[in-house]
C-alpha positions as a Python dict, from the first residue, in 0.01 Angstrom:
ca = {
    (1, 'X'): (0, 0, 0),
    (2, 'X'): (54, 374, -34),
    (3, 'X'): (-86, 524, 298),
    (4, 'X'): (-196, 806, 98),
    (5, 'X'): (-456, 596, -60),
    (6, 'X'): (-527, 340, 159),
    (7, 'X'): (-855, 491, 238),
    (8, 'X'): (-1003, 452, -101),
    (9, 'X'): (-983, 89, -39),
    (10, 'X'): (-1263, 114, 211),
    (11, 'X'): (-1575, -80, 90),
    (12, 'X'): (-1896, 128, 71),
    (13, 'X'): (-2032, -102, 268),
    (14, 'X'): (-1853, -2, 557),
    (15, 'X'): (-1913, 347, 469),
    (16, 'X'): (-2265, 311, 452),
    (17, 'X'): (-2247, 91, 801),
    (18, 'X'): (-2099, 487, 1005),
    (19, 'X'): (-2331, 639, 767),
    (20, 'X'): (-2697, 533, 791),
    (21, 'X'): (-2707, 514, 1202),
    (22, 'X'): (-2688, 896, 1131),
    (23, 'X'): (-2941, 928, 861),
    (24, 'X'): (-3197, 730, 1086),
    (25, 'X'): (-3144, 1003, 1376),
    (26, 'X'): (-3202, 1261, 1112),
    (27, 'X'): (-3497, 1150, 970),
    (28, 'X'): (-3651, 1055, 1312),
    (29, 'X'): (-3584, 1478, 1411),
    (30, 'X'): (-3704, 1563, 1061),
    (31, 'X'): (-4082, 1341, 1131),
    (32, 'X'): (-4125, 1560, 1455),
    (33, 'X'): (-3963, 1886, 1382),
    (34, 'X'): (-4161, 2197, 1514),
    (35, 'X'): (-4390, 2005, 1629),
    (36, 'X'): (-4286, 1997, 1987),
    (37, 'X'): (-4444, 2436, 2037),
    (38, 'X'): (-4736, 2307, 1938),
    (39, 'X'): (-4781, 2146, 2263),
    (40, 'X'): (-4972, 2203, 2583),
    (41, 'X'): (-4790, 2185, 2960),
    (42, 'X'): (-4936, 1813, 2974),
    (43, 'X'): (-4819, 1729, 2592),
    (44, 'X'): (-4474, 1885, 2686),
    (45, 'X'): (-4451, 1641, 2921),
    (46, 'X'): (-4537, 1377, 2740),
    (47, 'X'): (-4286, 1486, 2486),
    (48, 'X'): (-3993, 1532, 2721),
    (49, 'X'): (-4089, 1162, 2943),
    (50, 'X'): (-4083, 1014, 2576),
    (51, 'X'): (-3712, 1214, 2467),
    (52, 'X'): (-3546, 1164, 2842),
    (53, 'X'): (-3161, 1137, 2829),
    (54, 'X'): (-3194, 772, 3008),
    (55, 'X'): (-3399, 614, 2696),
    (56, 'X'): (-3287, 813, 2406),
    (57, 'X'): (-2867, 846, 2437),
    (58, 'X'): (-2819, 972, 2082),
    (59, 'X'): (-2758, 806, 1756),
    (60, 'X'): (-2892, 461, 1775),
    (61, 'X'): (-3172, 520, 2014),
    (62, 'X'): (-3384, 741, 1786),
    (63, 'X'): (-3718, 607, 1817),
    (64, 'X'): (-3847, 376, 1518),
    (65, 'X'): (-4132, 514, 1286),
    (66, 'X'): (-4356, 290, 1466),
    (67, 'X'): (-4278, 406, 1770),
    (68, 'X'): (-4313, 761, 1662),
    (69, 'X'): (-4677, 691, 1480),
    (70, 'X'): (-4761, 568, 1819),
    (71, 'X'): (-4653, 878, 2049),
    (72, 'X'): (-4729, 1136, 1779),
    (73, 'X'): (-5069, 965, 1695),
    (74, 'X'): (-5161, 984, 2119),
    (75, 'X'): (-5044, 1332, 2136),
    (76, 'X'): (-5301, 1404, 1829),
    (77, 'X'): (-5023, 1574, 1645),
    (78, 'X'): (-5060, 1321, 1280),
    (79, 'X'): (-5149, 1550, 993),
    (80, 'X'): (-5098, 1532, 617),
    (81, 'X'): (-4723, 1670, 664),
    (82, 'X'): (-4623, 1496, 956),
    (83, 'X'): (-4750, 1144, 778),
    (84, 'X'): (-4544, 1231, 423),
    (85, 'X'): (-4239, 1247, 685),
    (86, 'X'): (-4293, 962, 912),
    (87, 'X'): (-4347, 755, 550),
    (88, 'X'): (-4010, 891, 433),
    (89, 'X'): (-3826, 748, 755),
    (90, 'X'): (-4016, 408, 707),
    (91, 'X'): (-3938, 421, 324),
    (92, 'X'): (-3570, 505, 367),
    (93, 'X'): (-3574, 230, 662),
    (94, 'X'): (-3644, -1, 467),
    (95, 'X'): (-3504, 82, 148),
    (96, 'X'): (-3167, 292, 253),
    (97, 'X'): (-3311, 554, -46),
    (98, 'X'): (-3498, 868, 1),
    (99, 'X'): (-3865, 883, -111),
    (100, 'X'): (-3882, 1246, -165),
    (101, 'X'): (-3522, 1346, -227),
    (102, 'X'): (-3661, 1720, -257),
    (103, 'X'): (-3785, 1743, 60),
    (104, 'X'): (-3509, 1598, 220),
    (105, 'X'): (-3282, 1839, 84),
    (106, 'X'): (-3482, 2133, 167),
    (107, 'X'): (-3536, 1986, 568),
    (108, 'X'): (-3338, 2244, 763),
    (109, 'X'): (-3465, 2507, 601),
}
């Protein structure tokens, strides 16, 4: 096999296997993003006991969407937006598709 090419031999699979352990990270961020300055001292706290270094390492220790209904949901922060996003990250959980592919494309902005 031509070395040059020998990459296009890769099944998607496999591509999808690097892929989506960084698409779940993402879309865990995305459900909480800006949501962490609308905190008090005590809710900052909360946040930061809930985010700590020893239980979330990175990609592949994001929390679940049922984890994050939970915290989000005690720390009162659940509102029309932040429930469209946490059902995008259970939707493309399950599914591996995007629910709202316009929204996703427009998160970092």
């Amino acid at each position: 096999m031509d070395p040059r090419t020998e990459f296009l031999t890769v099944p998607i699979s496999e591509v999808k296997a690097v892929e989506y352990p960084y698409l779940d990270f993402d879309y865990a961020y995305f459900v909480t993003r800006k949501l962490l300055t609308s905190l008090d001292a005590e809710g900052q706290k909360l946040w930061n006991e809930f985010y700590s270094a020893d239980k979330r390492k990175g990609i592949g220790f994001e929390p679940s969407p049922d984890e994050l209904e939970e915290f989000l949901t005690k720390l009162g922060l659940m509102n029309e937006e932040v429930t469209g996003r946490l059902q995008d990250y259970r939707h493309f959980k399950a599914t591996r598709t995007h629910r709202r592919p316009d929204v996703w494309k427009t998160r970092l902005e």
